[in-house]
PDB file of N, CA, C and O in Angstrom:
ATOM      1  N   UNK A   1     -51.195  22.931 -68.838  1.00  0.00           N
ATOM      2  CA  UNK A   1     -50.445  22.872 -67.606  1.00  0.00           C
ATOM      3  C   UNK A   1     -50.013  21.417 -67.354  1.00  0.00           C
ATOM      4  O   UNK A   1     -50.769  20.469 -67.143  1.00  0.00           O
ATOM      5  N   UNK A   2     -48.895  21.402 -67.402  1.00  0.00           N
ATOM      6  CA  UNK A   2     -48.457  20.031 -66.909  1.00  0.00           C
ATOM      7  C   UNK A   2     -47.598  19.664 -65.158  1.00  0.00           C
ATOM      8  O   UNK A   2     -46.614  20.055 -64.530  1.00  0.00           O
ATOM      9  N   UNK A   3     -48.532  18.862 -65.023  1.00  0.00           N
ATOM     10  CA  UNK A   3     -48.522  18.394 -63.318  1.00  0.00           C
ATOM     11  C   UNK A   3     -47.461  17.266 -63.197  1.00  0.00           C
ATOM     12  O   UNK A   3     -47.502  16.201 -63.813  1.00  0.00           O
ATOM     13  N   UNK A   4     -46.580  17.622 -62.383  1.00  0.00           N
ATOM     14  CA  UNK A   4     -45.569  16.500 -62.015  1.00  0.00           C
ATOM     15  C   UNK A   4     -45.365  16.064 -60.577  1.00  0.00           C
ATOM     16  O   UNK A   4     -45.167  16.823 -59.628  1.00  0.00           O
ATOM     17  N   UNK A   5     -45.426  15.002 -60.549  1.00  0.00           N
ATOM     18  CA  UNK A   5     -45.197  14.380 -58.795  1.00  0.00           C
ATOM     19  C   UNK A   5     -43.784  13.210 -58.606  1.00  0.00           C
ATOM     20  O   UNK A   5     -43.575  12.057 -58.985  1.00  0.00           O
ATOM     21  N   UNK A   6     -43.118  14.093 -57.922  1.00  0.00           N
ATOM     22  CA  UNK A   6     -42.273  13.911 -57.165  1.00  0.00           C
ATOM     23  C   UNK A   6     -42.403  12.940 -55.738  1.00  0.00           C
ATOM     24  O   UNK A   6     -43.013  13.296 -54.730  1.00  0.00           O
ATOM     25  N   UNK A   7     -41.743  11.743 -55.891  1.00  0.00           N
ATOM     26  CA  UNK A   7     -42.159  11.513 -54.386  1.00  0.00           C
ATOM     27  C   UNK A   7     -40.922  10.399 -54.548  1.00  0.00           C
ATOM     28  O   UNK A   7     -40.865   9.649 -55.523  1.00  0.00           O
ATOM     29  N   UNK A   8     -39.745  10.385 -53.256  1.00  0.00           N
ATOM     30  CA  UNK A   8     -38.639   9.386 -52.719  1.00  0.00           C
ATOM     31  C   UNK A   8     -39.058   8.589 -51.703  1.00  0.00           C
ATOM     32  O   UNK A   8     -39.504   9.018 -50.639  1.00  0.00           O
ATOM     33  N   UNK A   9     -38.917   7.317 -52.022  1.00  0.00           N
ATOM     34  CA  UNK A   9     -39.211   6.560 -51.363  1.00  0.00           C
ATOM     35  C   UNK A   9     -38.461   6.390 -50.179  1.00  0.00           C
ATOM     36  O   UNK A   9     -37.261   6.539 -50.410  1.00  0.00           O
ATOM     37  N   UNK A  10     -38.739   6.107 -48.875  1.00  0.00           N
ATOM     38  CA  UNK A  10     -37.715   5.840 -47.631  1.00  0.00           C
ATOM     39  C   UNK A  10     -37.213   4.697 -47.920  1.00  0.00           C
ATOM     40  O   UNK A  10     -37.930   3.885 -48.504  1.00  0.00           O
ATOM     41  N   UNK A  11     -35.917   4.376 -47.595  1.00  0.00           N
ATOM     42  CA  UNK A  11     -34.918   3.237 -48.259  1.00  0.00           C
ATOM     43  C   UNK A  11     -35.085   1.906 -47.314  1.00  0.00           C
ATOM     44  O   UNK A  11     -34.605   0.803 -47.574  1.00  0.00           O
ATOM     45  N   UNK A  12     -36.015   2.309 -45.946  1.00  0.00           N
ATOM     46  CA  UNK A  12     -35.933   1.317 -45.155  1.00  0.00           C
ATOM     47  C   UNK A  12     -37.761   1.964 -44.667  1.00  0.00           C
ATOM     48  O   UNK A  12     -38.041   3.134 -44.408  1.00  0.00           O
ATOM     49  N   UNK A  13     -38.609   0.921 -44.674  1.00  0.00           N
ATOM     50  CA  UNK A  13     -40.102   1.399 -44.161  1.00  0.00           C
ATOM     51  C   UNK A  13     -40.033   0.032 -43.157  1.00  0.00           C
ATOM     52  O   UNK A  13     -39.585  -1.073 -43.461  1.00  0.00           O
ATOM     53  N   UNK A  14     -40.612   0.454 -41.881  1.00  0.00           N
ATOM     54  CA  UNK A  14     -41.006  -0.817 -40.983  1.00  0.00           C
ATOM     55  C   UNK A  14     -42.087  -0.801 -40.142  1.00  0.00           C
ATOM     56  O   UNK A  14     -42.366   0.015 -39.264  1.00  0.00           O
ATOM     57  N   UNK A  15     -42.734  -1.900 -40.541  1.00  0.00           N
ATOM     58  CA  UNK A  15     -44.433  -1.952 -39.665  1.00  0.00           C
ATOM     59  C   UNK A  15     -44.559  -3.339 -38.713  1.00  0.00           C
ATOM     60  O   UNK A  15     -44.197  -4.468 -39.042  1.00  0.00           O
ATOM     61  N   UNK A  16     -44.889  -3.119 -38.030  1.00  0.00           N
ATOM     62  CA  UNK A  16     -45.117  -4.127 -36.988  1.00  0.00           C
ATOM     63  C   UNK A  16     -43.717  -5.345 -37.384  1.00  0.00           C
ATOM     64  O   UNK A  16     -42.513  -5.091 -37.384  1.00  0.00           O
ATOM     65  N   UNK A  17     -44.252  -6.393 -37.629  1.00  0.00           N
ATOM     66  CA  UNK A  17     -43.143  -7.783 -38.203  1.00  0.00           C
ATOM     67  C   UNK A  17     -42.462  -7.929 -39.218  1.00  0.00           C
ATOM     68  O   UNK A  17     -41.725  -8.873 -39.501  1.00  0.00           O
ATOM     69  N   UNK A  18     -42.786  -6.573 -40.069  1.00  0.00           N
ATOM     70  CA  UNK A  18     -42.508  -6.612 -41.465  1.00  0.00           C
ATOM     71  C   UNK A  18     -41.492  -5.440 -41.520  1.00  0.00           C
ATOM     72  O   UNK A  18     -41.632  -4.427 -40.834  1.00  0.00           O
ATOM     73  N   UNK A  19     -40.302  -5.673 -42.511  1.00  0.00           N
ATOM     74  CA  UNK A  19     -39.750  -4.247 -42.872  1.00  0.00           C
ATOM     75  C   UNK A  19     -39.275  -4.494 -44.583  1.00  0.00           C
ATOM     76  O   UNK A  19     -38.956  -5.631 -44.930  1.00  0.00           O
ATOM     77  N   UNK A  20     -39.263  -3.690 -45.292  1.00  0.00           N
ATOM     78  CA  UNK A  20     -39.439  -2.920 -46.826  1.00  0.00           C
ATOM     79  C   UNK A  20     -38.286  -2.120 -46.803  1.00  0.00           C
ATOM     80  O   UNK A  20     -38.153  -0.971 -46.381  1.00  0.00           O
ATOM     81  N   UNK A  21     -37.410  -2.937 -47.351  1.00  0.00           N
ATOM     82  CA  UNK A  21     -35.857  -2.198 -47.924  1.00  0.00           C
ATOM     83  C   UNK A  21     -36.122  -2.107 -49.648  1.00  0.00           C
ATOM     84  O   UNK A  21     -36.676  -2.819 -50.487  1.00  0.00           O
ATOM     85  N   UNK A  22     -35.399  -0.820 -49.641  1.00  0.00           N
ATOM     86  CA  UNK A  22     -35.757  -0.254 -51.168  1.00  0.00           C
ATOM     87  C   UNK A  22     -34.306  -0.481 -51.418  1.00  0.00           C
ATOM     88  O   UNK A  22     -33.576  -0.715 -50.455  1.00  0.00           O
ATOM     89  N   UNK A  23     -33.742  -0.424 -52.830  1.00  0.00           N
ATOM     90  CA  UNK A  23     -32.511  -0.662 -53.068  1.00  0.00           C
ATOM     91  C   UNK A  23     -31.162  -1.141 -51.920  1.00  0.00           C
ATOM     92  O   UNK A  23     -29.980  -0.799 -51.948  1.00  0.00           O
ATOM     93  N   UNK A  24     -31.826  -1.973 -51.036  1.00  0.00           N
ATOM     94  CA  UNK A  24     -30.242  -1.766 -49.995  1.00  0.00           C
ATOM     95  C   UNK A  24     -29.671  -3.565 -50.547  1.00  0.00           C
ATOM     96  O   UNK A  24     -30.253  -4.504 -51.089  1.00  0.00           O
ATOM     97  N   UNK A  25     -28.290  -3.336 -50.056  1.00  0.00           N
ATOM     98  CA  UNK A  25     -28.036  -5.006 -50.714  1.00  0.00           C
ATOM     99  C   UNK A  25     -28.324  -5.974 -49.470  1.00  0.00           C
ATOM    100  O   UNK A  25     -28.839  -5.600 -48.416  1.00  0.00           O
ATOM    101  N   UNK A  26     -27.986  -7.033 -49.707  1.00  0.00           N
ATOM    102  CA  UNK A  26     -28.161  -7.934 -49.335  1.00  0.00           C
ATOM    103  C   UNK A  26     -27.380  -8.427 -48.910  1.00  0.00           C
ATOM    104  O   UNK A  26     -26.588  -8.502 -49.849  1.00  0.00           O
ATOM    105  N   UNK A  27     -26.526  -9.311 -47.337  1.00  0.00           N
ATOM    106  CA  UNK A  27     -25.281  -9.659 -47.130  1.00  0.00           C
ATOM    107  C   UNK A  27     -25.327 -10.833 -47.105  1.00  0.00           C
ATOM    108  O   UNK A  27     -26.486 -11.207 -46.927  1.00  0.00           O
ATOM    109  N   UNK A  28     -24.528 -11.745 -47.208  1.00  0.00           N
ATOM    110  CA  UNK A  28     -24.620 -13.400 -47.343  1.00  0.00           C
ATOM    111  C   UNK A  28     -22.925 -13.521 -46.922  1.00  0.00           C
ATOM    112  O   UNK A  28     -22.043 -12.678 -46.762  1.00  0.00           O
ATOM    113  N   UNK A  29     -22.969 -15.028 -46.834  1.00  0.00           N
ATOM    114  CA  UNK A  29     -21.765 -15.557 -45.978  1.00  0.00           C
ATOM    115  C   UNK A  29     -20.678 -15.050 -47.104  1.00  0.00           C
ATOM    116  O   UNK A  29     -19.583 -14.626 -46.734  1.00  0.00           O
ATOM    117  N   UNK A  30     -21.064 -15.119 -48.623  1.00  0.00           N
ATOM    118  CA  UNK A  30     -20.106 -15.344 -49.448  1.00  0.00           C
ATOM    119  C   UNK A  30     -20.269 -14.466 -50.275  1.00  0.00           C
ATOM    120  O   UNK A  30     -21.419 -14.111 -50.532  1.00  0.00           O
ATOM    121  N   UNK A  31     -19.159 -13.868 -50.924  1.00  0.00           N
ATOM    122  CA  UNK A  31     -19.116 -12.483 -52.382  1.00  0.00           C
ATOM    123  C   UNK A  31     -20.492 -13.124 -53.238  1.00  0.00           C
ATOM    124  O   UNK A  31     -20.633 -14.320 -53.492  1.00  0.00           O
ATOM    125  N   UNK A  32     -21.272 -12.244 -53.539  1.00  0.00           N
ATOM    126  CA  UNK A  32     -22.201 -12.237 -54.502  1.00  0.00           C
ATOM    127  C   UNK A  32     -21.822 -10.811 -55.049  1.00  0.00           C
ATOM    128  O   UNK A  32     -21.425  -9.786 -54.495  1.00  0.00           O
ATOM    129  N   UNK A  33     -22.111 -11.161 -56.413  1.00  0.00           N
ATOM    130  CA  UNK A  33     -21.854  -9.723 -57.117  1.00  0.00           C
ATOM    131  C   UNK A  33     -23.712  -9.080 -57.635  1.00  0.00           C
ATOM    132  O   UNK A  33     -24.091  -7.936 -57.885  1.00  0.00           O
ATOM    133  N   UNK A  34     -24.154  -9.838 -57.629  1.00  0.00           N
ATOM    134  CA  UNK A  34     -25.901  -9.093 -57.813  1.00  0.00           C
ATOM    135  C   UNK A  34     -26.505  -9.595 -56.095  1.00  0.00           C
ATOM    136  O   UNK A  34     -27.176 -10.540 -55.680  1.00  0.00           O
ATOM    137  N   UNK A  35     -25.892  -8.474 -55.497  1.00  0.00           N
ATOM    138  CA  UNK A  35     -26.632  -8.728 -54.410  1.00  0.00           C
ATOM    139  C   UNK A  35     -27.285  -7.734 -53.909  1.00  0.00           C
ATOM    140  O   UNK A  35     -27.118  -7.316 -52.763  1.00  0.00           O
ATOM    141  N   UNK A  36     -28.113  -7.260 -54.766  1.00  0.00           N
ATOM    142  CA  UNK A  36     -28.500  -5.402 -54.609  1.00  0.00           C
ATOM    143  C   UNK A  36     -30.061  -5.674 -55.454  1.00  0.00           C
ATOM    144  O   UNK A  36     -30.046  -5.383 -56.651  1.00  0.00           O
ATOM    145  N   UNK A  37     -31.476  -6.251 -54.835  1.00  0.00           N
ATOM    146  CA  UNK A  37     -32.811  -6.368 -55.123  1.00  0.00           C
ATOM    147  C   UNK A  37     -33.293  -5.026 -55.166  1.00  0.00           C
ATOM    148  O   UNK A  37     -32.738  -4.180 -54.465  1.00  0.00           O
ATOM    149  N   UNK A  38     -34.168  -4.749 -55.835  1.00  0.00           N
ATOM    150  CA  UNK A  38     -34.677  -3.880 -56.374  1.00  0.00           C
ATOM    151  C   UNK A  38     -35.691  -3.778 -54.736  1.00  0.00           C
ATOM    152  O   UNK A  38     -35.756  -2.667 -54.210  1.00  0.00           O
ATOM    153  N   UNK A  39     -36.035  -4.348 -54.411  1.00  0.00           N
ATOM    154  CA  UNK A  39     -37.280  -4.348 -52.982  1.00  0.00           C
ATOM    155  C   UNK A  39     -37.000  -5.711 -51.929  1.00  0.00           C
ATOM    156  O   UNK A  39     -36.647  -6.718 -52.541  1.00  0.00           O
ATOM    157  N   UNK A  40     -37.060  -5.787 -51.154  1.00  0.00           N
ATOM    158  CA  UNK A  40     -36.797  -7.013 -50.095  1.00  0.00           C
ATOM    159  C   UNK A  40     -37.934  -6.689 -48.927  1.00  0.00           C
ATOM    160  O   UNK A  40     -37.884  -5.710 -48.182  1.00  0.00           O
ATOM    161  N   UNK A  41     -39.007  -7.744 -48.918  1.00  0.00           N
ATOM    162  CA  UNK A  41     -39.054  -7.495 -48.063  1.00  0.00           C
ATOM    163  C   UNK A  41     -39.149  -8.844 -46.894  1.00  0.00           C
ATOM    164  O   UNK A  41     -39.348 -10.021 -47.192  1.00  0.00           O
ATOM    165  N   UNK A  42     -38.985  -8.397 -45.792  1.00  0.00           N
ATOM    166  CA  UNK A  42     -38.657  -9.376 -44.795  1.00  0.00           C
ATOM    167  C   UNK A  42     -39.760  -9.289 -43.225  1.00  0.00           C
ATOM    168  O   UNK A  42     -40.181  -8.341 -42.563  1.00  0.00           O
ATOM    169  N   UNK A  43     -39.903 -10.717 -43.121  1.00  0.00           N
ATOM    170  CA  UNK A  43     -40.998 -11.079 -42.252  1.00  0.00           C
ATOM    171  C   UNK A  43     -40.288 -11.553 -40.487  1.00  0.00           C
ATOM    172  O   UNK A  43     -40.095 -12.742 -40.235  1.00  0.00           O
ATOM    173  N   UNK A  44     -40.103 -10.899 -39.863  1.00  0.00           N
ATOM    174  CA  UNK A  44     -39.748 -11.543 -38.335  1.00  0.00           C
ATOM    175  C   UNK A  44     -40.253 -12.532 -37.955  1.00  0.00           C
ATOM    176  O   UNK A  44     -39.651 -13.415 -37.344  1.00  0.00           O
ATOM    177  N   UNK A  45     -41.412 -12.550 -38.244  1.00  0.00           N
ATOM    178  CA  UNK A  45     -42.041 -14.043 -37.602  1.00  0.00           C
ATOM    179  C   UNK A  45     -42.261 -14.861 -37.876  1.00  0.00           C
ATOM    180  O   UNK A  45     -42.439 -15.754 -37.047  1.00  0.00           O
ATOM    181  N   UNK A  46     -42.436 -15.155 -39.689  1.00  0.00           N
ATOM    182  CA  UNK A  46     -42.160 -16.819 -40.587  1.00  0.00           C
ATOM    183  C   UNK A  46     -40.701 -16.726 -41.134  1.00  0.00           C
ATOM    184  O   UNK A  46     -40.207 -17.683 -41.730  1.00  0.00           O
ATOM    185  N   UNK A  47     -39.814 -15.216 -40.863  1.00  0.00           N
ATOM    186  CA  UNK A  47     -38.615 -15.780 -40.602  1.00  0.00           C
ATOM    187  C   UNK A  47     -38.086 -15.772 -42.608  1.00  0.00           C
ATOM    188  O   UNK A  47     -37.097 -16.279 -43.136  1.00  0.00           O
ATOM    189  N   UNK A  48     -39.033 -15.123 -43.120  1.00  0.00           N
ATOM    190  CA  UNK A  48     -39.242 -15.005 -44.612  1.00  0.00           C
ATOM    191  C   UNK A  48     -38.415 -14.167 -45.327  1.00  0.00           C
ATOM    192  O   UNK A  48     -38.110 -13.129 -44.740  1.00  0.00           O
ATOM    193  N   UNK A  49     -37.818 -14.386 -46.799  1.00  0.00           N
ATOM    194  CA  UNK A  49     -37.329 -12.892 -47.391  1.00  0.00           C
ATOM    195  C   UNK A  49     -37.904 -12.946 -48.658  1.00  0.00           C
ATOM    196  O   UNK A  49     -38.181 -13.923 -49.352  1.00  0.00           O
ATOM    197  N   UNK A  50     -38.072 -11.514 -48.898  1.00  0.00           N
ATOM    198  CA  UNK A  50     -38.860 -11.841 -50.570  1.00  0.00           C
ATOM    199  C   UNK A  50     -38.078 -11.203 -51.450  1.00  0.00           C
ATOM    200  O   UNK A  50     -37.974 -10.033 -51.081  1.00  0.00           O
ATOM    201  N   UNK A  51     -37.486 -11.400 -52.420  1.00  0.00           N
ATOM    202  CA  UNK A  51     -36.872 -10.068 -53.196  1.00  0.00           C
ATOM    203  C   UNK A  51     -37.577 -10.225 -54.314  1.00  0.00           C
ATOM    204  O   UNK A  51     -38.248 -11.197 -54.660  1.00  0.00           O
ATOM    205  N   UNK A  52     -37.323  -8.877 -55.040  1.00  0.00           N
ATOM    206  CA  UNK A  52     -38.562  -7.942 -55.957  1.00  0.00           C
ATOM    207  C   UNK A  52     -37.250  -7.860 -56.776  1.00  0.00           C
ATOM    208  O   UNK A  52     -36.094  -7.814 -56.356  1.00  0.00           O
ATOM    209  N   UNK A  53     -37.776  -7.852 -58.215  1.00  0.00           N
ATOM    210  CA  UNK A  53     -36.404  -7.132 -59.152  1.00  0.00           C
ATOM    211  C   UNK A  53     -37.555  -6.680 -59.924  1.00  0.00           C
ATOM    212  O   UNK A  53     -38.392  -7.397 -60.472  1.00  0.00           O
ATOM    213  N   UNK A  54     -37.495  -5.319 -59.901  1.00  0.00           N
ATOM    214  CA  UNK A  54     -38.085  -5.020 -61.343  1.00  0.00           C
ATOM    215  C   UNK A  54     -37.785  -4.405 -62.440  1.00  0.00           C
ATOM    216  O   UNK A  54     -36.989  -3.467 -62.417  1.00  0.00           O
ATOM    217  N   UNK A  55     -38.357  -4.817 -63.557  1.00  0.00           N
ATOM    218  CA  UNK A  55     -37.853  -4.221 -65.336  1.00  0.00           C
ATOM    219  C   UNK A  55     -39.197  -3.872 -65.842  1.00  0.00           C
ATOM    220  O   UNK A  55     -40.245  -4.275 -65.338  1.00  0.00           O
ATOM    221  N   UNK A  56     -39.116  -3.212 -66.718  1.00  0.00           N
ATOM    222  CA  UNK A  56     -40.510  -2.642 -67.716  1.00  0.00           C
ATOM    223  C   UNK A  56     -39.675  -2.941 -69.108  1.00  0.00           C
ATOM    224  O   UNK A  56     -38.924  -2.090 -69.584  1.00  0.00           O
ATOM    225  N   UNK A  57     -39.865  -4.136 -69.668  1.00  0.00           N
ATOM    226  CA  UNK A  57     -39.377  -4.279 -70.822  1.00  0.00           C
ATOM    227  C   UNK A  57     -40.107  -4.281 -71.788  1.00  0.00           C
ATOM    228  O   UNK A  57     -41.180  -4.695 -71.349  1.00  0.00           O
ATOM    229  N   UNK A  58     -40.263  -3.991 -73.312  1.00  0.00           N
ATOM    230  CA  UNK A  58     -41.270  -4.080 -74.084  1.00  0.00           C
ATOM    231  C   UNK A  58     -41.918  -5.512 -74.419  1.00  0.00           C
ATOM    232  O   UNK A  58     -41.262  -6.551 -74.332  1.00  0.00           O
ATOM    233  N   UNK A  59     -42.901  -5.481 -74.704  1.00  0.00           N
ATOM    234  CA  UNK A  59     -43.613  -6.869 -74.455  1.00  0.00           C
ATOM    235  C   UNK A  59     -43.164  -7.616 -75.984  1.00  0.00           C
ATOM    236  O   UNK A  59     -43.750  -8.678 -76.194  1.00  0.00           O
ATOM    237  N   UNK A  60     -42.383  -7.254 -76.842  1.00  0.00           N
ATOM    238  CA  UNK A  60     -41.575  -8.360 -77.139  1.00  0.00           C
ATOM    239  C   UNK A  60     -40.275  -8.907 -76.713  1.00  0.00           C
ATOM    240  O   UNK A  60     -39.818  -9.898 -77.283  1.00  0.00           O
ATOM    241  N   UNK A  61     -39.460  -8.150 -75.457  1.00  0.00           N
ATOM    242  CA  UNK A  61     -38.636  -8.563 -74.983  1.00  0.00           C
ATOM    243  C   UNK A  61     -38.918  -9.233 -73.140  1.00  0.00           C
ATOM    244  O   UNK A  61     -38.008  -9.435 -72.335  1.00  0.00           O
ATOM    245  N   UNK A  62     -40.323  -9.441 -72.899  1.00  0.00           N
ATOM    246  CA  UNK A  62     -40.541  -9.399 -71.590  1.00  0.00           C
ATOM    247  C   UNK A  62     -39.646 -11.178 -71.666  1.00  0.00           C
ATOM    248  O   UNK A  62     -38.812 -11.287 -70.767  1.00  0.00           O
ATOM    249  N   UNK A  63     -39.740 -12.163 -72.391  1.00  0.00           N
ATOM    250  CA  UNK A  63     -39.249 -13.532 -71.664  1.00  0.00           C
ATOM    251  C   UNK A  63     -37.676 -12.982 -71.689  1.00  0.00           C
ATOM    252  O   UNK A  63     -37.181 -12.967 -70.562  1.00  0.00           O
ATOM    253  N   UNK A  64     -36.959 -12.612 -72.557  1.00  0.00           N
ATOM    254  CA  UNK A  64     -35.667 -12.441 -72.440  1.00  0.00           C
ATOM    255  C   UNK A  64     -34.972 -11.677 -70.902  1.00  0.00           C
ATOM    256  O   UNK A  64     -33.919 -11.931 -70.318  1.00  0.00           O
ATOM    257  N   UNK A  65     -36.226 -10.522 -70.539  1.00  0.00           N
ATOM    258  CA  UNK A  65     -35.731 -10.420 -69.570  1.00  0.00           C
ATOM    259  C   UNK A  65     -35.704 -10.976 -67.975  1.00  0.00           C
ATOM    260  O   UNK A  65     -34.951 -10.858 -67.008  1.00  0.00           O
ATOM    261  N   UNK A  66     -36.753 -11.534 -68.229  1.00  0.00           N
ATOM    262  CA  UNK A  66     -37.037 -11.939 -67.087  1.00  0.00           C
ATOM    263  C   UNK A  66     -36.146 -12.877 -66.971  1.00  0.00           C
ATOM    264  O   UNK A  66     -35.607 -13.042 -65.876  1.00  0.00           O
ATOM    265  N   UNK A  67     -35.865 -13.547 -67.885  1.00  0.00           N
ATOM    266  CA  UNK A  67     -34.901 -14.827 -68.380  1.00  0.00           C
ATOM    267  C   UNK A  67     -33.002 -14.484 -67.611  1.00  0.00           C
ATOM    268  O   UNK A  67     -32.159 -15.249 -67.144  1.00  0.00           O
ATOM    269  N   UNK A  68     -33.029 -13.204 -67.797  1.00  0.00           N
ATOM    270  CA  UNK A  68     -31.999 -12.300 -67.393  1.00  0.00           C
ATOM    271  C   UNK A  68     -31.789 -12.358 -66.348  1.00  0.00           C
ATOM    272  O   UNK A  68     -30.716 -12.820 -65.958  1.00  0.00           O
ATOM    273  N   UNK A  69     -32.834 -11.865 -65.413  1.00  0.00           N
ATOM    274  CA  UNK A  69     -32.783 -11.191 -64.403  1.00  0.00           C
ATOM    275  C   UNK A  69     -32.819 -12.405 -63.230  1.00  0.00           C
ATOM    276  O   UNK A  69     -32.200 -12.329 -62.169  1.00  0.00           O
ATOM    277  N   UNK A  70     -33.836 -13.759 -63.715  1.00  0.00           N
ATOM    278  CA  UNK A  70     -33.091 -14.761 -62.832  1.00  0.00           C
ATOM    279  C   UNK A  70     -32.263 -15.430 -63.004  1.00  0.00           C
ATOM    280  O   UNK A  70     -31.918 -16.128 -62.051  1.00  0.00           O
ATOM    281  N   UNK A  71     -31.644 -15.534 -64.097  1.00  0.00           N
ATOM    282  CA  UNK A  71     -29.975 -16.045 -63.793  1.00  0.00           C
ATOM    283  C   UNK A  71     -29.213 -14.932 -63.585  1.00  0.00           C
ATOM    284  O   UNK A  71     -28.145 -15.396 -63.984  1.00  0.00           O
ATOM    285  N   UNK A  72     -28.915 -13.630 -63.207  1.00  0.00           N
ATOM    286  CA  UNK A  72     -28.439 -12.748 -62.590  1.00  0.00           C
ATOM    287  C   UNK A  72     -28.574 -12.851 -61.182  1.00  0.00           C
ATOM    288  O   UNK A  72     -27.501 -12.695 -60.599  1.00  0.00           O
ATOM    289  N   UNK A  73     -29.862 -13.133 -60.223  1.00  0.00           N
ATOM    290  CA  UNK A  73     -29.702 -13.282 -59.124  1.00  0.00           C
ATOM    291  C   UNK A  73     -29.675 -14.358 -58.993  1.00  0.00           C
ATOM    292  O   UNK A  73     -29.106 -14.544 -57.917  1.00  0.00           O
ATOM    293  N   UNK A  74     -30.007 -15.505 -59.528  1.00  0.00           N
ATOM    294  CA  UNK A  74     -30.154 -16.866 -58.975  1.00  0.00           C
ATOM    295  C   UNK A  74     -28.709 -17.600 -57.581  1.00  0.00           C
ATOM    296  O   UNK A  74     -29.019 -18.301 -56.618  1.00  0.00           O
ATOM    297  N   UNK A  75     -27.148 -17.121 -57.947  1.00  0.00           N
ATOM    298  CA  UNK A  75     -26.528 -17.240 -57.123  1.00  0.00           C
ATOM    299  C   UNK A  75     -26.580 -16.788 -55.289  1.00  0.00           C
ATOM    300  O   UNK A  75     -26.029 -17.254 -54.291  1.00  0.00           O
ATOM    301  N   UNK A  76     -27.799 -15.357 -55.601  1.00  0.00           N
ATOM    302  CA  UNK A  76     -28.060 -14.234 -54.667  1.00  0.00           C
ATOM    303  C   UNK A  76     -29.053 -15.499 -53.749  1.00  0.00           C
ATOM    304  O   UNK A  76     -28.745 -16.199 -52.783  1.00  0.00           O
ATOM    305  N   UNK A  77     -30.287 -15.400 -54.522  1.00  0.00           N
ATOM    306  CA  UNK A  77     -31.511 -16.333 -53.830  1.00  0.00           C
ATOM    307  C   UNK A  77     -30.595 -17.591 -53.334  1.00  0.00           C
ATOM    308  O   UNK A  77     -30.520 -17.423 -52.117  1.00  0.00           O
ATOM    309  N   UNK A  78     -29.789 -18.883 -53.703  1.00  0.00           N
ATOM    310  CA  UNK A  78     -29.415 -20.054 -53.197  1.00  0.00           C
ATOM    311  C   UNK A  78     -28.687 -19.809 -52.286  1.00  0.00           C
ATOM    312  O   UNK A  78     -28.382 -20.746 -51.549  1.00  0.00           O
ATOM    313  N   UNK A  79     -28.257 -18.727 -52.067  1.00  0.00           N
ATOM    314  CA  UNK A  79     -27.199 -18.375 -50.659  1.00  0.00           C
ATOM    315  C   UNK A  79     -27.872 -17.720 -49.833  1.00  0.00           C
ATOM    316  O   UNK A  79     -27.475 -17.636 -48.671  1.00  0.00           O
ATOM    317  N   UNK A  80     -28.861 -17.203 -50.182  1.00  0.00           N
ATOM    318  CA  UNK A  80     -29.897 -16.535 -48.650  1.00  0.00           C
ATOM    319  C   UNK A  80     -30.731 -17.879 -48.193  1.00  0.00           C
ATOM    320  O   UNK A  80     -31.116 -17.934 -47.025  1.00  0.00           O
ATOM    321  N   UNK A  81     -30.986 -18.852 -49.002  1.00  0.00           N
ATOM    322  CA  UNK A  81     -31.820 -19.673 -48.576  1.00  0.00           C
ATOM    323  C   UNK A  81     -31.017 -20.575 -47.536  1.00  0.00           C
ATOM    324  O   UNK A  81     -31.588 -21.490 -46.942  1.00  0.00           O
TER     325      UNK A  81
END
């Protein structure tokens, strides 16, 4: 018998100071074209943002990607900051 679990994440979760956006983008003063984090989450009261990108790459390609994935957002992060 094989058991499968199903479960969608809510695209927006919010607890007290904190709220947890799942795929939503990101808006900034200026066109970014990777402006779509895999997870964000954001703090009201230190005023904080975190973004999450994640990959499961095979562990002989893990530096390449990671290598990827921040010069893909790196334009994203210097314009939210």
């Amino acid at each position: 018998m094989v058991h499968t679990h199903t479960h969608t994440a809510k695209s927006v979760h919010e607890q007290e100071d904190v709220t947890v956006l799942w795929n939503q983008a990101v808006h900034s003063d200026r066109e970014v074209t990777a402006n779509m984090p895999n997870i964000t989450i954001k703090t009201e009261r230190e005023k904080t943002r975190i973004l999450m990108y994640v990959a499961i790459p095979a562990d002989r390609n893990f530096m390449q990607v990671e290598a990827a994935k921040k010069l893909k957002y790196e334009s994203l992060c210097i314009d939210i900051q």
